[in-house]
C-alpha positions, 0 to 999 in steps of 0.5 A: 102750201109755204114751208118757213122756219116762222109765221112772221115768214109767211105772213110777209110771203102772203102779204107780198111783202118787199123784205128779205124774209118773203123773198127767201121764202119766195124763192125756195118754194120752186128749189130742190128742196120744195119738191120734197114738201109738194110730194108730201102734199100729194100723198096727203092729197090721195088719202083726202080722196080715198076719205071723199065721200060719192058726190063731193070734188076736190080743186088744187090751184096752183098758186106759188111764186111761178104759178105757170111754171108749177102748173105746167110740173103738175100737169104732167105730173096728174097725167102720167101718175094719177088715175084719170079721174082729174080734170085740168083747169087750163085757164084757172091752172088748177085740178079738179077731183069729182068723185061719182058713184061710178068710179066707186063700183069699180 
């Protein structure tokens, strides 16, 4: 997820691009500010999964500018606040949500 004030922006960002629009963008996603944005991301993710019909699974990669450092703040985020439905993906450094009929009957 990129926040930017243009397409142009992220387009550069996503190119990986060597200018200074990419490199704004690039560091501001790890700052105080990105924070903000990733938890907005997590609420919107939590009403995916309420909508998530019984069988099918969700995946969150982490793939920012620092994505070990952003794995690394997610892992402990989906440990102490989430359910336990999720698995990690130490080597893909992402999340897996699978919805089954079980947890639904709870």
């Amino acid at each position: 997820m990129a926040v930017s004030k243009s397409n142009r922006q992220i387009n550069d960002w996503m190119n990986k691009r060597k200018n200074k629009r990419s490199y704004r963008l690039g560091t501001q996603l790890n700052g105080k500010e990105a924070m903000r944005f990733q938890l907005f991301a997590v609420s919107e993710l939590r009403k995916w999964i309420y909508a998530l019909p019984i069988g099918d699974s969700i995946v969150f990669k982490c793939e920012s500018v620092q994505p070990s450092k952003q794995f690394r703040i997610w892992k402990k985020w989906f440990e102490r606040k989430e359910d336990s439905g999720w698995a990690v993906l130490e080597n893909k450094k992402g999340f897996v949500y699978y919805k089954s009929a079980t947890l639904e009957l709870k």
